[in-house]
C-alpha positions in Angstrom: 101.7 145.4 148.3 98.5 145.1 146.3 100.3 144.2 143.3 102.3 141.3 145.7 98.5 140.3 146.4 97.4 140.0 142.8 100.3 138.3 141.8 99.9 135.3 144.4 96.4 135.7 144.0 96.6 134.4 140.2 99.8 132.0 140.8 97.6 130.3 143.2 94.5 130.3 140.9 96.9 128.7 138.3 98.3 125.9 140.4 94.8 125.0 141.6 93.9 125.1 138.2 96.8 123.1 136.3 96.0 120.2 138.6 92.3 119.8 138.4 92.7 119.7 134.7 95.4 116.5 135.2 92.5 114.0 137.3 89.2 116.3 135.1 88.9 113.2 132.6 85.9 114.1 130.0 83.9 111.1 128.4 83.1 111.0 125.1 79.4 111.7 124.1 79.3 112.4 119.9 80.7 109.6 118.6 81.8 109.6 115.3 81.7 106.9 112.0 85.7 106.9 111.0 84.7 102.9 110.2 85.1 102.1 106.3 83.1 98.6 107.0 80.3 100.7 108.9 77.7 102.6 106.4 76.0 105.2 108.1 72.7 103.8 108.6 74.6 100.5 110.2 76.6 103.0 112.7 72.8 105.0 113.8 71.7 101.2 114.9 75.0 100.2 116.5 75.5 103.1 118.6 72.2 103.3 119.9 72.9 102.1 123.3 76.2 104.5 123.4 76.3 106.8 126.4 73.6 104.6 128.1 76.5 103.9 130.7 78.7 106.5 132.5 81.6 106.2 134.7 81.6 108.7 137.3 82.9 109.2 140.5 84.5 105.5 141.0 80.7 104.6 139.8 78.8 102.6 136.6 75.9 105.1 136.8 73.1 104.2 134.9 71.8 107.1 132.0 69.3 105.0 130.1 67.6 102.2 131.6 65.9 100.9 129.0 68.6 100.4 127.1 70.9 98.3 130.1 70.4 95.2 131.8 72.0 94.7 135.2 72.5 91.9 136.3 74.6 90.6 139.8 75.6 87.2 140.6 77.5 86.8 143.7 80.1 89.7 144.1 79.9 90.6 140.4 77.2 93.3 139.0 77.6 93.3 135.3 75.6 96.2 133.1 74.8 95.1 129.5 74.1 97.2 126.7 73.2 95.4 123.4 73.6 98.2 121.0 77.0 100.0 122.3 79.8 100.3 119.7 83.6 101.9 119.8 84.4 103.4 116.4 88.1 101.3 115.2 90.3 103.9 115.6 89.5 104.4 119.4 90.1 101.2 119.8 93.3 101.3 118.2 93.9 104.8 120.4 93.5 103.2 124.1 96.0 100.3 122.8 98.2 102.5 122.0 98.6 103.2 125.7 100.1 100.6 128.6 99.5 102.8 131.6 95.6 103.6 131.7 93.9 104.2 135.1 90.8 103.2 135.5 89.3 106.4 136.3 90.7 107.8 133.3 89.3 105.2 130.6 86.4 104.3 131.9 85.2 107.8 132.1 86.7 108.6 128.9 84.4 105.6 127.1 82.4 103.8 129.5 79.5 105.6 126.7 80.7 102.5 124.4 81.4 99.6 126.2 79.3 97.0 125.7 79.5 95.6 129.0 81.2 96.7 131.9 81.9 93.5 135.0 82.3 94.8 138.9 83.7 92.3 141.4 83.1 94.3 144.5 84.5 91.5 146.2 88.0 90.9 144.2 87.6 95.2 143.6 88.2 94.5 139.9 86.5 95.9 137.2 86.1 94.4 133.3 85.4 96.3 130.1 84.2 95.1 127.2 83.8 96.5 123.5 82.8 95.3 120.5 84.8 97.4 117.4 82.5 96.5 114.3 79.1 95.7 113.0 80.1 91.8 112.8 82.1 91.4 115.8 85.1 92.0 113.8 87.4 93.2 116.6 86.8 93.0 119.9 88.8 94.8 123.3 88.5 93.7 126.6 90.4 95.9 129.3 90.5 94.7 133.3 91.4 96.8 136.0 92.5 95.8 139.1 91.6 98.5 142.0 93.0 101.7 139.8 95.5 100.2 138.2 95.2 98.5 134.7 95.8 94.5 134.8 95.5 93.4 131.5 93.9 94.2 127.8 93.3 92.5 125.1 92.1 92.9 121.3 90.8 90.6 118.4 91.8 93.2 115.8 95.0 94.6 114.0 96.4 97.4 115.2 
């Protein structure tokens, strides 16, 4: 009988735990120079605002103020960060994919958007990210409640 115990005892652990990893989306917060047009000294100033921003729980949440301006006008609160970059190829990674939720990219890299657009009102939500030191690719990915409404890019794929 014990052993009957232990047994759905663990299975139940394991289901609990399977499905918590599915929705457990981790950001990324070491970002890393895979740019050949980026020196290293060039990616140290770009990324300095990266990880100022954090998607969490539905949520922008603010992690450094000084380095984000929020703004509202109307319906729409937009956070700024002047010195947020996304490295190329994770650029060309979320394009890859159609089917994004917005909980699950935004908390993945919200740390290197640029600018991030809430319309409480229209309950849409707008990322932006710049993909080089000279604006040389940029991706801009909406969100309409979860799901994802549109994306587009400057650069090749």
């Amino acid at each position: 009988m014990k052993r009957i115990i232990s047994i759905i005892a663990i299975l139940a652990i394991s289901t609990v735990a399977c499905s918590n990893q599915e929705k457990d989306y981790s950001p990324i917060t070491s970002w890393k120079n895979e740019d050949v047009e980026v020196s290293k000294q060039e990616f140290v100033e770009l990324t300095k605002g990266n990880n100022a921003l954090e998607f969490k729980n539905g949520k922008v949440v603010i992690h450094d103020k000084d380095a984000v301006v929020k703004s509202n006008a109307g319906d729409v609160t937009t956070y700024f960060v002047q010195n947020a970059y996304i490295p190329i190829i994770d650029a060309k990674e979320i394009i890859k994919k159609d089917d994004w939720t917005k909980e699950e990219l935004l908390t993945k890299y919200a740390g290197a958007a640029q600018n991030i657009d809430v319309n409480a009102k229209e309950n849409t939500i707008e990322a932006f990210f710049i993909t080089g030191p000279r604006g040389y690719g940029e991706l801009r990915v909406t969100f309409d409640g979860g799901k994802l409404k549109s994306m587009t890019n400057t650069f090749q794929e």
